[in-house]
KENUZA-299979 format. One line per field, with one value per residue (C-alpha): residue in one letter; x, y, z; chain; residue number from 1. Coordinates in Angstrom, 2 decimals, padded with zeros to 5 digits. Example, Ala and Ser with C-alpha at 12.3 -4.5 7.8 and 13.67 -1.06 7.14 Angstrom:
BEGIN
type [a, s]
u [012.30, 013.67]
v [-004.50, -001.06]
w [007.80, 007.14]
mol [A, A]
seq [1, 2]
END
This chain:
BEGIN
type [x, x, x, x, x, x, x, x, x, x, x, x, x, x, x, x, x, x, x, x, x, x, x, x, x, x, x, x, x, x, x, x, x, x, x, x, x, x, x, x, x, x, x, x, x, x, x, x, x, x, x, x, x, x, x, x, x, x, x, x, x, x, x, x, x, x, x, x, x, x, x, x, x, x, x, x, x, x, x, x, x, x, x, x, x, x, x, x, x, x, x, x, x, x, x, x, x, x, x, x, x, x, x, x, x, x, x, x, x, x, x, x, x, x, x, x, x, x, x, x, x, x, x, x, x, x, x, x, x, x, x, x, x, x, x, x, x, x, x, x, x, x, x, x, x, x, x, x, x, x, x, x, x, x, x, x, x, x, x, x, x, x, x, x, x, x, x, x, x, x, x, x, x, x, x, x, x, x, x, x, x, x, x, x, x, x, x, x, x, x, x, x, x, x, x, x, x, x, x, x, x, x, x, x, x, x, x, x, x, x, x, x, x, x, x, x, x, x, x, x, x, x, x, x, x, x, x, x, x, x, x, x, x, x, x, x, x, x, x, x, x, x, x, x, x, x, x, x, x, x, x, x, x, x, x, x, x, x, x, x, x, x, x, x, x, x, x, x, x, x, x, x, x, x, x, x, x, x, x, x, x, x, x, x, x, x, x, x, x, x, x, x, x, x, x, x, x, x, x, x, x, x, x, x, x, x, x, x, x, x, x, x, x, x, x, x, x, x, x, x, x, x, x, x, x, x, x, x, x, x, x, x, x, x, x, x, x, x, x, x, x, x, x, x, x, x, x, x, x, x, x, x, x, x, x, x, x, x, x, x, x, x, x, x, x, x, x, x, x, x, x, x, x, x, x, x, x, x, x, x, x, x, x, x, x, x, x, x, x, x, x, x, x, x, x, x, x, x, x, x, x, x, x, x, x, x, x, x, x, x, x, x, x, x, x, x, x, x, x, x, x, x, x, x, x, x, x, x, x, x, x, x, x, x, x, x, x, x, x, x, x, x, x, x, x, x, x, x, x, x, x, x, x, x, x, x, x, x, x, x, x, x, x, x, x, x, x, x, x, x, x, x, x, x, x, x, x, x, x, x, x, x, x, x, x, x, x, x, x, x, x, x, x, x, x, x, x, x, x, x, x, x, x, x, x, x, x, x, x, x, x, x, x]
u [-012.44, -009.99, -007.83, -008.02, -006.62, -003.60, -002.76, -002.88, -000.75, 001.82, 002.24, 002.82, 005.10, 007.25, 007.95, 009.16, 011.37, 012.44, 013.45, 014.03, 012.18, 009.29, 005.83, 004.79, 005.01, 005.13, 002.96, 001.86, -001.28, -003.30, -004.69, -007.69, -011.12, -011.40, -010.79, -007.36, -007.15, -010.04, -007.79, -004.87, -006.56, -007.40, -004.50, -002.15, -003.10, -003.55, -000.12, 000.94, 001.14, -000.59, -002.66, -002.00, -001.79, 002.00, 004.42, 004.60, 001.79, 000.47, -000.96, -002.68, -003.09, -000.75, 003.49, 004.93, 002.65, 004.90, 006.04, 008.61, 009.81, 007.70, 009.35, 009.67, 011.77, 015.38, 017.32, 019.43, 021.32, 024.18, 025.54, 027.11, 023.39, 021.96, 024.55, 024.54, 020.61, 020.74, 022.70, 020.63, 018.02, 020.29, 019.73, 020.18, 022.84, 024.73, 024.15, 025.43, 028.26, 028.98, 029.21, 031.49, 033.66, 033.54, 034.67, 037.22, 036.08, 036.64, 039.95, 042.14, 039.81, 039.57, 035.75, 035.55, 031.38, 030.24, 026.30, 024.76, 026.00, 023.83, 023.77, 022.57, 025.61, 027.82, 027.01, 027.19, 030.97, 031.35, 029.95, 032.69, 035.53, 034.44, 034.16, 038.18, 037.78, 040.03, 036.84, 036.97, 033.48, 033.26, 030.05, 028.83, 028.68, 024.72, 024.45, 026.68, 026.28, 029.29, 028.60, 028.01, 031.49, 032.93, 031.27, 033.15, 036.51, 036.70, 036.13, 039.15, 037.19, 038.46, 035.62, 036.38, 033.31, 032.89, 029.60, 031.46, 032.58, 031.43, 032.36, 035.93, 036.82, 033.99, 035.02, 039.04, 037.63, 035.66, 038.73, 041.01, 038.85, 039.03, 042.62, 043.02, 042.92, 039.59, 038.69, 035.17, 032.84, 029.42, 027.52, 024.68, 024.26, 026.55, 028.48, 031.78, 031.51, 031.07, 033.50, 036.46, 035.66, 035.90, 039.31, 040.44, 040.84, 038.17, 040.44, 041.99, 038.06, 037.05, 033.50, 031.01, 027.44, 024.68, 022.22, 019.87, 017.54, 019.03, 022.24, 021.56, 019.99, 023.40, 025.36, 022.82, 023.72, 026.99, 026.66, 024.47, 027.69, 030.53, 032.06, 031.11, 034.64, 033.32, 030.72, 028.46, 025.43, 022.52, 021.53, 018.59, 016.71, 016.96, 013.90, 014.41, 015.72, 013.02, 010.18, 010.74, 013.33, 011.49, 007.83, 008.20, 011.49, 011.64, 007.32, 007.41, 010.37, 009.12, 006.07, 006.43, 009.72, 006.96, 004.12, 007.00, 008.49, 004.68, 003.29, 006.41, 005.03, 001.77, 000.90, -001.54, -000.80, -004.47, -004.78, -003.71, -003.90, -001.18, 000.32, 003.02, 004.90, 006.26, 004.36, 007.63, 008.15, 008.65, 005.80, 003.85, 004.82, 004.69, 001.24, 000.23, 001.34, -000.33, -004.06, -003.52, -002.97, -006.02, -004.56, -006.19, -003.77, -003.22, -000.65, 001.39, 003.10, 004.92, 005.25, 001.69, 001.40, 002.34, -000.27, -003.42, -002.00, -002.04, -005.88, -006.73, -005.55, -007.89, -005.76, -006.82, -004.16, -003.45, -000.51, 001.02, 000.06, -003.53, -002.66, 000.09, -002.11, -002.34, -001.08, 001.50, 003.58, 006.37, 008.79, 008.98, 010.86, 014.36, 015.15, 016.70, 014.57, 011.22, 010.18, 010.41, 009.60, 005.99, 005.44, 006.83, 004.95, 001.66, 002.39, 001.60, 004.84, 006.83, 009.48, 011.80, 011.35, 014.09, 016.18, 019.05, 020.67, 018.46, 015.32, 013.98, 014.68, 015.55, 018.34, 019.41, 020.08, 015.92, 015.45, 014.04, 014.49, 011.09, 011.09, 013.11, 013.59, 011.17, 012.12, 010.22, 010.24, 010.11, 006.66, 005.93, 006.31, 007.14, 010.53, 011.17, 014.78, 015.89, 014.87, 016.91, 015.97, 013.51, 014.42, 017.72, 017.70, 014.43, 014.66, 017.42, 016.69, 014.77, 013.86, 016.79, 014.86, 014.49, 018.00, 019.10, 017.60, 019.13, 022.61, 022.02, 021.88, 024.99, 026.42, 025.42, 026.59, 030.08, 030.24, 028.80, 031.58, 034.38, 033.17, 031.50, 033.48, 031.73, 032.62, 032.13, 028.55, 025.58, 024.55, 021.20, 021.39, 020.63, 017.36, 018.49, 020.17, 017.39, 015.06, 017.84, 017.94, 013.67, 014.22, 016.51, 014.45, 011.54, 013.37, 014.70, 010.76, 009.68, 007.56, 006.97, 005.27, 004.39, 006.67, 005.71, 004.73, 006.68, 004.00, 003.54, 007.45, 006.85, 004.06, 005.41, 009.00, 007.02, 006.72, 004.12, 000.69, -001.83, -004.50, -003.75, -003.12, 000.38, 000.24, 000.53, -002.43, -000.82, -000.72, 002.09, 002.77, 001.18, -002.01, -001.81, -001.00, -003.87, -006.67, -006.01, -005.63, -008.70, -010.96, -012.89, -013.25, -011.16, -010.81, -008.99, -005.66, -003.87, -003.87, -006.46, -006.87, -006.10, -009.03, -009.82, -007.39, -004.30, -000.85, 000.34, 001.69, -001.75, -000.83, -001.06, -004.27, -002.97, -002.47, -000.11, 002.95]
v [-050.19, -049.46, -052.83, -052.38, -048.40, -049.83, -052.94, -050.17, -047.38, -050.25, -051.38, -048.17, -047.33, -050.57, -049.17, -046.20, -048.06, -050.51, -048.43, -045.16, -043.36, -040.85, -040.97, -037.69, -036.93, -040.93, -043.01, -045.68, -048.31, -050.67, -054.11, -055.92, -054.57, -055.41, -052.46, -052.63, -051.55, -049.18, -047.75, -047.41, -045.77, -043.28, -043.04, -042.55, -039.02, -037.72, -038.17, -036.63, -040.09, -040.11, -043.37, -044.86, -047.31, -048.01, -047.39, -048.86, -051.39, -052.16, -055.75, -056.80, -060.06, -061.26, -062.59, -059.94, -057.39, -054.44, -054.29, -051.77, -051.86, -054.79, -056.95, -057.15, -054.28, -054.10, -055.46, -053.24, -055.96, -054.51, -050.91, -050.58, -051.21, -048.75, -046.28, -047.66, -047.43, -043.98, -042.91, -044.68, -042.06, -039.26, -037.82, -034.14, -033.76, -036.03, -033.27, -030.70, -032.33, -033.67, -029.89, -028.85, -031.73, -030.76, -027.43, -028.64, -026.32, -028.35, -029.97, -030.23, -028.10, -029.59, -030.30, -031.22, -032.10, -032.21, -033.92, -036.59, -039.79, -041.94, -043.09, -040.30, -037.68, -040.80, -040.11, -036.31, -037.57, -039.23, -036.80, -034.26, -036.70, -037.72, -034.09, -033.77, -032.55, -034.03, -034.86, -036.06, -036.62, -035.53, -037.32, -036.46, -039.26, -039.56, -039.04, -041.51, -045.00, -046.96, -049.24, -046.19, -044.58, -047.72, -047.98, -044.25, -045.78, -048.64, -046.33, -043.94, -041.07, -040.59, -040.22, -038.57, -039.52, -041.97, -043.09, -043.37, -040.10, -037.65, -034.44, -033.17, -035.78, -034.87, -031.80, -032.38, -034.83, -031.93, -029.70, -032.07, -032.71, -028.92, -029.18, -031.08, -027.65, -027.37, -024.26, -025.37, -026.53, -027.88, -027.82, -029.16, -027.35, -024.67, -026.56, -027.05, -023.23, -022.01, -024.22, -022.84, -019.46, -020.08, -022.00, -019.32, -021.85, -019.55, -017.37, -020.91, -021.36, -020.08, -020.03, -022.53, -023.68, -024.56, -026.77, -026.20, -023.18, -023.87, -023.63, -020.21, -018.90, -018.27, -017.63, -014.66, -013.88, -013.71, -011.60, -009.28, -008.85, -008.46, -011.92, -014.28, -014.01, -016.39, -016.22, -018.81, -019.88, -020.09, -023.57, -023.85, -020.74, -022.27, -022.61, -026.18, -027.24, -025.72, -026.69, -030.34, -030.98, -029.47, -030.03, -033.54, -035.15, -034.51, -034.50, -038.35, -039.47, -038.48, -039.46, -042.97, -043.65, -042.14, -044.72, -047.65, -047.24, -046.66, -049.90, -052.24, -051.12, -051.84, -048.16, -047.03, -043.29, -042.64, -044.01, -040.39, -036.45, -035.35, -032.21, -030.26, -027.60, -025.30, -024.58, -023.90, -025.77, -028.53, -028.72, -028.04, -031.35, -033.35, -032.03, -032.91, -036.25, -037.26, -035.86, -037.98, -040.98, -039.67, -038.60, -036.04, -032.74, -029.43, -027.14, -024.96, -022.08, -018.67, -016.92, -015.46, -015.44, -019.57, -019.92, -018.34, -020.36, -023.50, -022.44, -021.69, -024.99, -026.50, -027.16, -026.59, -024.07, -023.08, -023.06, -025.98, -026.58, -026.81, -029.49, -031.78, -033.75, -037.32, -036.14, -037.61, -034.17, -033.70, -031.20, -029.21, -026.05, -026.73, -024.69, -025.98, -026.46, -026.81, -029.51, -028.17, -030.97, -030.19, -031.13, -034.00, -034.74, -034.14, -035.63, -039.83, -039.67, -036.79, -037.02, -034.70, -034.49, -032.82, -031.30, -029.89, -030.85, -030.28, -029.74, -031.47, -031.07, -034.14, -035.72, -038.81, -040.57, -039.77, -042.28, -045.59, -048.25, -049.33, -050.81, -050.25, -046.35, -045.96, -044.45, -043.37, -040.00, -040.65, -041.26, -038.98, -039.57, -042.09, -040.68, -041.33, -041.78, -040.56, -036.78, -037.16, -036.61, -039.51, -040.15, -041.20, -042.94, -044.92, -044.44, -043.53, -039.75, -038.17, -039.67, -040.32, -037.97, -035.26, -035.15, -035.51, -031.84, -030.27, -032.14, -030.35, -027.14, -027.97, -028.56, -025.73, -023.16, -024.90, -023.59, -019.95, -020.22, -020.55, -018.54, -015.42, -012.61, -013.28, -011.06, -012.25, -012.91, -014.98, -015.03, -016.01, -018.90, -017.02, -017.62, -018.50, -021.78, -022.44, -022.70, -024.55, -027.24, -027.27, -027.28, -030.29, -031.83, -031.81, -032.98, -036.07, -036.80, -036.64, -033.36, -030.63, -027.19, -023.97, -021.17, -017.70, -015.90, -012.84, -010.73, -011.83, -011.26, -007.71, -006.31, -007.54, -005.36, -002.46, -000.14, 001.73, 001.25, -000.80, 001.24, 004.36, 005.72, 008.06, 011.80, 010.96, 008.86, 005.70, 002.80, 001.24, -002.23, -003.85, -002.04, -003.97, -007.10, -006.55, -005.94, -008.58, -010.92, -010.10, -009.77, -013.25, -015.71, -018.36, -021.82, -023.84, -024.20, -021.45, -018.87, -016.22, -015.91, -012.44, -010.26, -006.83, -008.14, -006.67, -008.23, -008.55, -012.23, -013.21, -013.93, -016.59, -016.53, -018.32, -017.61, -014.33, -014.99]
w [-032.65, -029.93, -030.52, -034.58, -034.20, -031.52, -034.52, -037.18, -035.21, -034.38, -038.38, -039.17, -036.31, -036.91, -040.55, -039.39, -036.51, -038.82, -041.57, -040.00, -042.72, -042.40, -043.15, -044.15, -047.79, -048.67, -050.70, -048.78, -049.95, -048.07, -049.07, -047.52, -046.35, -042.49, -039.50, -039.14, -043.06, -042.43, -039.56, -041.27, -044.75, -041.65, -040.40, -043.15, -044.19, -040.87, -040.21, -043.94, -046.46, -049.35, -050.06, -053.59, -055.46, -054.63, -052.25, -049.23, -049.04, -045.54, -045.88, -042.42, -041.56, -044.42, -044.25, -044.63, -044.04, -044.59, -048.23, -049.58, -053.65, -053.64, -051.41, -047.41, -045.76, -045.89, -043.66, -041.20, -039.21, -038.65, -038.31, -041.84, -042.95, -041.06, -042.61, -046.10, -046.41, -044.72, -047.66, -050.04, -049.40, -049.39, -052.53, -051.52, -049.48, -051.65, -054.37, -052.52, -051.49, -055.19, -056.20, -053.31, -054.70, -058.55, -057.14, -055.42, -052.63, -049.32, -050.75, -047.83, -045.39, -041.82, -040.62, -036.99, -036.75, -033.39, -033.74, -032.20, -034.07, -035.44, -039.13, -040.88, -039.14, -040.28, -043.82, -043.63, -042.45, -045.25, -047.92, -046.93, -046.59, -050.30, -051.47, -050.17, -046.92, -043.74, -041.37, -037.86, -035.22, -031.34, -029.93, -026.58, -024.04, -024.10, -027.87, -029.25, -031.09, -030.10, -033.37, -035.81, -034.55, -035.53, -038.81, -038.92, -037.58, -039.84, -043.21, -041.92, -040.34, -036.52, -034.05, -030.30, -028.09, -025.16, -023.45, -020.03, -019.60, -017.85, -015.73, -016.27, -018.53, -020.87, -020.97, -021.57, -023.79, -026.40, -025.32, -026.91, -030.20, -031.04, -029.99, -033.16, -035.66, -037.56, -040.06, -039.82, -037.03, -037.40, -034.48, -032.51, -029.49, -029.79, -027.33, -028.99, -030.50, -026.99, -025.22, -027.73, -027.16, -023.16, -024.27, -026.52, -029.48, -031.62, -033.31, -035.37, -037.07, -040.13, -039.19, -037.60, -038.37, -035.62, -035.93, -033.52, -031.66, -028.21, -029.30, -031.78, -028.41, -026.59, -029.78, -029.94, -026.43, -027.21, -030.26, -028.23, -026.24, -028.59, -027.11, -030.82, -032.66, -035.80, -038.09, -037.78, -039.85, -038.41, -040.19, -037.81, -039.30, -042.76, -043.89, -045.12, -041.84, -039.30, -041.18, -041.74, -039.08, -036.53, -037.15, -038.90, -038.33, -034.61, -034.57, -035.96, -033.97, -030.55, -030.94, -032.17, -029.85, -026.96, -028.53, -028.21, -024.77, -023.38, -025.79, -024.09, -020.55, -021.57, -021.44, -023.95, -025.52, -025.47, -021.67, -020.03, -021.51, -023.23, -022.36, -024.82, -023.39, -025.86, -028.98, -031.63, -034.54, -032.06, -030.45, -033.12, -034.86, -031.48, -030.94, -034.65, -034.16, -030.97, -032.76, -035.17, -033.21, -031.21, -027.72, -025.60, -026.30, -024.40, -024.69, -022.39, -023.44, -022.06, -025.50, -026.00, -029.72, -029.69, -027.54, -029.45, -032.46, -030.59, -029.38, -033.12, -034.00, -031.94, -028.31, -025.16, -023.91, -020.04, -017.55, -016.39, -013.04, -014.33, -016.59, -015.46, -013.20, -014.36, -017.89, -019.76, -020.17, -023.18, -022.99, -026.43, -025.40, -025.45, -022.74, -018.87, -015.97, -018.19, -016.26, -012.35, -009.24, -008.73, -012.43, -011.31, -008.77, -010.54, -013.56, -014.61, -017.01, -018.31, -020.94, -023.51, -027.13, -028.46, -025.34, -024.08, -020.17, -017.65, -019.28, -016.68, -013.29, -011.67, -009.63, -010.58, -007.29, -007.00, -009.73, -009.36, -012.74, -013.53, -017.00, -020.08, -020.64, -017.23, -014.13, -011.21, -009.83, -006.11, -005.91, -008.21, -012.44, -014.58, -016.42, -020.27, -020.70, -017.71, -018.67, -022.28, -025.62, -026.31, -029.96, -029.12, -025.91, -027.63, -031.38, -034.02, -033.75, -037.20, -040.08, -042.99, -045.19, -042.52, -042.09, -045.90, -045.64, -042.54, -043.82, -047.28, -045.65, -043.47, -046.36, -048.04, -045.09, -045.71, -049.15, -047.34, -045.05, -047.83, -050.33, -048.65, -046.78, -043.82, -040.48, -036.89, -035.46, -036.90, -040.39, -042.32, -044.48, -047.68, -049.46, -052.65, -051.20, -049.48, -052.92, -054.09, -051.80, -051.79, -055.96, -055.31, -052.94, -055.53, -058.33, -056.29, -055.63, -059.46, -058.33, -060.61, -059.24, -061.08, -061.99, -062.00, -065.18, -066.79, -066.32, -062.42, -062.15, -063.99, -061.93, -058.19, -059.34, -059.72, -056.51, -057.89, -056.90, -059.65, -058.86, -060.07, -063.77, -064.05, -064.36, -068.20, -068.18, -069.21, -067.32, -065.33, -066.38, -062.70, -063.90, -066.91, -065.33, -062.48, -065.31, -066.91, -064.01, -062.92, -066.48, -067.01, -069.53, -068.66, -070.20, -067.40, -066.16, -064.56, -067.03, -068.31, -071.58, -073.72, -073.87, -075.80, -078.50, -076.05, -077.10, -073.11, -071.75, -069.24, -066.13, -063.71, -061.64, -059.12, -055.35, -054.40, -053.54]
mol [A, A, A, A, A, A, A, A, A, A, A, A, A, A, A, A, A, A, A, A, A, A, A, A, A, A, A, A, A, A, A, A, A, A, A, A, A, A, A, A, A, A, A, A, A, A, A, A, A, A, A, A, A, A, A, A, A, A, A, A, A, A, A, A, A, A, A, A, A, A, A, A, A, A, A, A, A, A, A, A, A, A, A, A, A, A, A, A, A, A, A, A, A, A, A, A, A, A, A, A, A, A, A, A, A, A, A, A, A, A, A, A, A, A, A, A, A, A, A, A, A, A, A, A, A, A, A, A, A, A, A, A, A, A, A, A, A, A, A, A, A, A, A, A, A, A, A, A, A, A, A, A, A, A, A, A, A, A, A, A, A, A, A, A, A, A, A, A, A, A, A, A, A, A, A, A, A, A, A, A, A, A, A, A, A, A, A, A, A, A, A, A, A, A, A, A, A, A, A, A, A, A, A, A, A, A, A, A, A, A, A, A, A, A, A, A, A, A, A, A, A, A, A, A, A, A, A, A, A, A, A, A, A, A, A, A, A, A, A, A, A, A, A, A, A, A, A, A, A, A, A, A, A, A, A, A, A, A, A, A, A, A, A, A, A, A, A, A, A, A, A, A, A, A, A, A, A, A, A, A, A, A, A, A, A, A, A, A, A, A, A, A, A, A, A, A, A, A, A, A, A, A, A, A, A, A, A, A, A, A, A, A, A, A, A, A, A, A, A, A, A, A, A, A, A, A, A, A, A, A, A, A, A, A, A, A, A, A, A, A, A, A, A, A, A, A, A, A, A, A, A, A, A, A, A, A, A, A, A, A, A, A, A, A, A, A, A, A, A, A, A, A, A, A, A, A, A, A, A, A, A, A, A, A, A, A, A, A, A, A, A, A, A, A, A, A, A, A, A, A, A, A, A, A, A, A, A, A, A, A, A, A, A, A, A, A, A, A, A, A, A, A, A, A, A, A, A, A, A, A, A, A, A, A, A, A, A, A, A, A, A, A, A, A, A, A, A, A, A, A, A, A, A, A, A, A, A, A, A, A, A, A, A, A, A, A, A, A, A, A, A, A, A, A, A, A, A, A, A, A, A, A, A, A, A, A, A, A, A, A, A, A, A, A, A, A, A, A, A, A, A, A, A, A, A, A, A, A, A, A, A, A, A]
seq [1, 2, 3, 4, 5, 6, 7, 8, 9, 10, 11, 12, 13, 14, 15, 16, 17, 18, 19, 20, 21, 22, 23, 24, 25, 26, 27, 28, 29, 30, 31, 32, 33, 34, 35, 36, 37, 38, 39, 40, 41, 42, 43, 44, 45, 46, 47, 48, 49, 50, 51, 52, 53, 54, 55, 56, 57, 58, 59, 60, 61, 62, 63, 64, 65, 66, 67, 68, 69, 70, 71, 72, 73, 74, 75, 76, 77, 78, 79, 80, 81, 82, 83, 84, 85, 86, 87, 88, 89, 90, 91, 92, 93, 94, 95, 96, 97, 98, 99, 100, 101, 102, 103, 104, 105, 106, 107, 108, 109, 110, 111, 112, 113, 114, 115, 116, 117, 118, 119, 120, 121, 122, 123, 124, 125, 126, 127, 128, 129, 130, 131, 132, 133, 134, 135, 136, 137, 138, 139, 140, 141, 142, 143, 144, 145, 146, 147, 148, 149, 150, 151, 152, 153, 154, 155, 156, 157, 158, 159, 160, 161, 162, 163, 164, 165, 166, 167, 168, 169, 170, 171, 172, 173, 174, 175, 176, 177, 178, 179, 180, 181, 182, 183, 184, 185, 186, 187, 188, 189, 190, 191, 192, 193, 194, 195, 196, 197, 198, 199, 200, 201, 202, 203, 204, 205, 206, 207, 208, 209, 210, 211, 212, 213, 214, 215, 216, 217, 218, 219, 220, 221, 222, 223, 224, 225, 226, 227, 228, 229, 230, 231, 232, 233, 234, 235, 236, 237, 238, 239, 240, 241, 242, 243, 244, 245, 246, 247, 248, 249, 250, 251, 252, 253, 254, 255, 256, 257, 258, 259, 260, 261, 262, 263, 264, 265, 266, 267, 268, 269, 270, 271, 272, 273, 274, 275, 276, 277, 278, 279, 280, 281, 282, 283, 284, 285, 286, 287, 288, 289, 290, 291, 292, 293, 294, 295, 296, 297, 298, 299, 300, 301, 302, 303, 304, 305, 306, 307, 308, 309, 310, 311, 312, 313, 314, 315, 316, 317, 318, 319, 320, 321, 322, 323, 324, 325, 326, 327, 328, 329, 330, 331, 332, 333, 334, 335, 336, 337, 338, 339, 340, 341, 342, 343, 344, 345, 346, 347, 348, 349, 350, 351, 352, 353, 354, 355, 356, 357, 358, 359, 360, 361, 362, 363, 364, 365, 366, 367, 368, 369, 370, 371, 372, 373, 374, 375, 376, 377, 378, 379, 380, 381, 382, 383, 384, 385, 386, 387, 388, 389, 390, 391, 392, 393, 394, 395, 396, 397, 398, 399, 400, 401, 402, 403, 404, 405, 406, 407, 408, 409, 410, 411, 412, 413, 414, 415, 416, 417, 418, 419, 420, 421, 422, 423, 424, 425, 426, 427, 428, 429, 430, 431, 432, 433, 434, 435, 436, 437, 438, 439, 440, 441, 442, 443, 444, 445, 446, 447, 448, 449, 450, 451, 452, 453, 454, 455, 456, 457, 458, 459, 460, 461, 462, 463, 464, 465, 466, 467, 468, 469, 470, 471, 472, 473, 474, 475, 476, 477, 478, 479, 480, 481, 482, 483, 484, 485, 486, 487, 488, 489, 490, 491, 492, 493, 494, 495, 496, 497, 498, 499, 500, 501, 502, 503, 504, 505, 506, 507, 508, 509, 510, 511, 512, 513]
END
């Protein structure tokens, strides 16, 4: 069954390359009744689709056999495409943005975003030029498409950022991008927010947002010592960015870009272990992803609590030295010198998913091209991308719908940033936006969930225990609510029916929340 899995892991791999969407939380169906169908009905859900009757329709065997609205994919020829169809499944972000527009609120503000550019940061560009604001890009040299800054060029949006830079001139090059006078800075990295507060150009910002947990990791350092001069939102906490960004977007897009470089070398993913260092949000989606394209997984952690969860969810777990040997190891930890030289030495291949410089510890002039995306180590490793973050050297970074959510939050810490009186440091993204943007995010899928009943929202704002009566002897409204909750019959559904002829609302008897 070994060459039906590899045919159905590739179809569903090319959709994701080809489109740059995600799989998780899309209906997908299959036609025909041989293995490679078989594989991928299997397949499907254990990476998070839902098999239906529509969707995207798998067809093996058949021309095409990746349908999508019915027809065969759409094209992406050319980098206007890829930034047109990245908008085109947009829908929250482009929400968010339309209401910072109807409020006028950005009208005239300067944005200087400072993210790795690929299609989907183009249309967060774009969203805030069209809301009024006066946008301009920095990319760094290793996370820049040449085409997409053009794309950016072309529609009037200036873009700093040069692949063949490096050293000084990268840095006068980000030196002269803030140089230009922003009152906001989005971030990815924390590398521009740290570099003006070395320059003393901080005091001209407004605020900042950051995108990512290495770069809230030194803005927390420099909280810790008085030195942060802005406030910044921390973006990355946001629920709605760490739990799909993280786990899924940056889970999926390793992965499969891993899957790809290895399948064009002629490198099975199942043909070594797989080790995951780092068990965050992060690794946790990278580790999901390689079960359920049925690699051998262990996990190697520092922080003790990640590593019983890892354990509990079914991971061999030990230190690093015990496990590199032979293993195809993936740095998960954001964090430098992860990856040290007898790692490399050990290890068959070893590459980054997610990362920050010098994750792994490698000198260049040590590298010998192998293949496409391959070095090797000495004699040691095979290196993914030269020790960079895999989805970009090999793929187009996360999934459009990923991002549509971390960009809606962006967006949303804009309107934070203008309309709260924020003071220096880091800030939570509230909670309330949050829901908002998950509300959004549900109404843009045709989802509908429950809603709390009156007497659920009643009993939880009472302090007072349920279980006791009040020195009166009457009962507190959460007793009411509990008794009830918990008296049978019920007919179905979600609520209890009213028993003992009592006039109170029943109450959900659903799960606490």
């Amino acid at each position: 069954m070994t060459e039906e899995r590899t045919a159905a892991e590739r179809l569903v791999r090319r959709f994701a390359r080809e489109t740059n969407l995600l799989v998780a939380g899309r209906a997908f169906s299959v036609r025909g009744e041989d293995a490679v169908a078989a594989e991928l009905r299997r397949l499907i859900p254990a990476l998070g689709g839902h098999l239906t009757d529509g969707g995207v329709t798998f067809a093996p065997g058949e021309a095409p056999d990746i349908l999508m609205d019915g027809g065969p994919l759409p094209a992406r020829a050319t980098a206007d495409d890829r930034v047109d169809i990245a908008g085109a499944h947009m829908p929250v972000s482009a929400l968010v943005a339309e209401r910072l527009r109807d409020a006028g609120l950005v009208r005239g503000i300067r944005i200087g975003i400072a993210m790795v550019l690929e299609p989907k940061t183009a249309q967060l560009a774009l969203l805030l030029r069209d809301a009024g604001a006066e946008v301009a890009v920095y990319a760094h040299p290793d996370e820049i498409d040449v085409e997409v800054a053009r794309v950016l060029r072309d529609r009037s949006i200036p873009v700093d950022g040069d692949p063949a830079l490096d050293g000084a001139a990268e840095r006068d090059a980000a030196i002269a991008f803030l140089r230009r006078g922003f009152d906001l800075l989005l971030d990815d990295g924390s590398h521009l927010i740290r570099l003006a507060h070395e320059e003393g150009l901080a005091d001209g910002l407004r605020g900042a947002a950051e995108e990512t947990t290495s770069g809230l990791t030194p803005l927390r350092l420099m909280q810790r010592d008085g030195l942060l001069r802005i406030p910044v939102i921390a973006v990355n906490d946001a629920a709605m960015k760490t739990s799909f960004d993280n786990r899924y977007g940056t889970g999926q897009s390793c992965v499969f870009a891993i899957a790809d470089v290895l399948d064009a070398a002629g490198i099975g993913l199942r043909d070594q272990p797989a080790v995951v260092i780092g068990y965050g949000p992060v690794g946790e989606g990278v580790a999901a992803h390689l079960r359920a394209l049925g690699a051998e997984i262990a996990v190697a952690e520092t922080d003790p609590v990640r590593a019983l969860k890892a354990a509990h969810d079914g991971f061999r777990i030990g230190p690093l030295r015990e496990l590199a040997s032979g293993a195809l190891v993936i740095s998960a930890t954001g964090a430098p010198h992860t990856v040290d030289a007898a790692t490399l030495r050990a290890a068959a291949i070893v590459t980054v998913a997610g990362g920050v410089p010098g994750e792994v510890d490698v000198d260049a002039a040590a590298l010998t091209p192998v293949a496409e995306h391959f070095d090797r180590v000495g004699d040691g490793a095979l290196l993914i991308a030269r020790g960079g973050c895999v989805n970009l050297a090999a793929a187009e970074g996360n999934p459009i719908e990923i991002m549509d959510l971390s960009f809606a939050v962006q967006l949303g810490a804009v309107e934070q940033l203008l309309t709260a009186d924020l003071a220096p440091g880091l800030h939570p993204f509230p909670v309330e936006a949050d829901a908002a943007i998950a509300r959004a995010a549900l109404a843009a899928r045709g989802a509908r969930i429950d809603e709390r009943s009156t007497a659920q929202v009643e009993a939880q704002a009472d302090w007072r225990s349920p279980r006791y009566t009040s020195p009166r002897g009457d009962e507190i409204p959460a007793q009411v609510a509990l008794r009830h909750a918990l008296r049978p019959p019920y007919r179905g559904g979600l609520r209890p029916e009213p028993v003992d002829g009592t006039s109170e609302r029943p109450v959900d008897g659903g799960a606490r929340s």
